[in-house]
C-alpha positions as CSV (number, residue, x, y, z in Angstrom):
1,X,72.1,169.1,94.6
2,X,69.2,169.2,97.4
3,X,66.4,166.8,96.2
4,X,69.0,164.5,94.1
5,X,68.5,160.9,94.9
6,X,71.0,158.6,95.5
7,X,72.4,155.0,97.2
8,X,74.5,154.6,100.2
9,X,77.6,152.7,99.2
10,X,79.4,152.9,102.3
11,X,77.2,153.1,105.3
12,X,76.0,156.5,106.9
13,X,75.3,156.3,110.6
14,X,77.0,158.2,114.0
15,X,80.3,158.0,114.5
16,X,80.7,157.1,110.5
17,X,81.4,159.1,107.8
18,X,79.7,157.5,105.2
19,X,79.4,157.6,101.3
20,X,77.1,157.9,98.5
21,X,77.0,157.9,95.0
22,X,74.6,160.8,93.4
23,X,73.9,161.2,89.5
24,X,74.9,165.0,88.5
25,X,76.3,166.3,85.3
26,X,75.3,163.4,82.9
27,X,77.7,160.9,85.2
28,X,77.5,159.2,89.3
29,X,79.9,161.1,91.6
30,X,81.0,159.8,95.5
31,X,79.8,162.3,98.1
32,X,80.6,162.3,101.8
33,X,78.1,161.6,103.6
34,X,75.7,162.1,107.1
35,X,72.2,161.7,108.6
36,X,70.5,164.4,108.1
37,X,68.1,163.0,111.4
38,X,70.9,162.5,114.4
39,X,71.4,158.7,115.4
40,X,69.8,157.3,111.8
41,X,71.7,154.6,110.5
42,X,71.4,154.2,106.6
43,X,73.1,150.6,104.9
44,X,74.6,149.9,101.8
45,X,72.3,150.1,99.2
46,X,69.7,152.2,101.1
47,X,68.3,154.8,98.7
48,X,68.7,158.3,99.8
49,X,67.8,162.0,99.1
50,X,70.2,164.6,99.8
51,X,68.9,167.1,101.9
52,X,71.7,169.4,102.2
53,X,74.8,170.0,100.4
54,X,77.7,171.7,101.5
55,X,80.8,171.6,99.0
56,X,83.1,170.3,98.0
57,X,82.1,167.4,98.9
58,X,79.6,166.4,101.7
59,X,75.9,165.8,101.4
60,X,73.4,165.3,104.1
61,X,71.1,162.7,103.3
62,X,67.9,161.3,104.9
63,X,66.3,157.7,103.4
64,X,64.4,158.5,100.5
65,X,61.3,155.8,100.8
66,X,60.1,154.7,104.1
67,X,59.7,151.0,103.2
68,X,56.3,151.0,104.1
C-alpha cells in the first residue's frame, strides 16, 4: 500500500478527514485519509501517494507531483 498513487476525492486538510480513491487488487477502493506533512491542504482531484497505511482503512498521503 505505501508508494500506491492515488486522487483526492474528498479533500484532505486539518481538521478534515478526507478521502481518496487508490487502485489495489485489479479494482479503485475509498481510503480515509490525512496529510502526511501537518497543516497541508490537498483538493479534489490532487494526485497523491500514500505514505503510510494503517488498516482497515486510513492512508496517509502527501501530494504526489509538486506542480513545478
Amino acid at each position: 500500500m505505501v508508494g500506491e498513487l492515488g486522487r483526492v476525492s474528498g479533500t484532505v486538510g486539518p481538521g478534515l478527514v478526507g478521502e481518496v480513491i487508490v487502485r489495489v487488487r485489479g479494482g479503485a477502493e475509498a481510503f480515509l485519509a490525512y496529510p502526511a506533512e501537518p497543516g497541508t491542504r490537498l483538493e479534489r482531484g490532487t494526485m497523491v501517494m500514500v505514505v503510510d497505511y494503517q488498516p482497515p482503512r486510513t492512508v496517509y498521503v502527501t501530494a504526489a507531483y509538486d506542480g513545478g
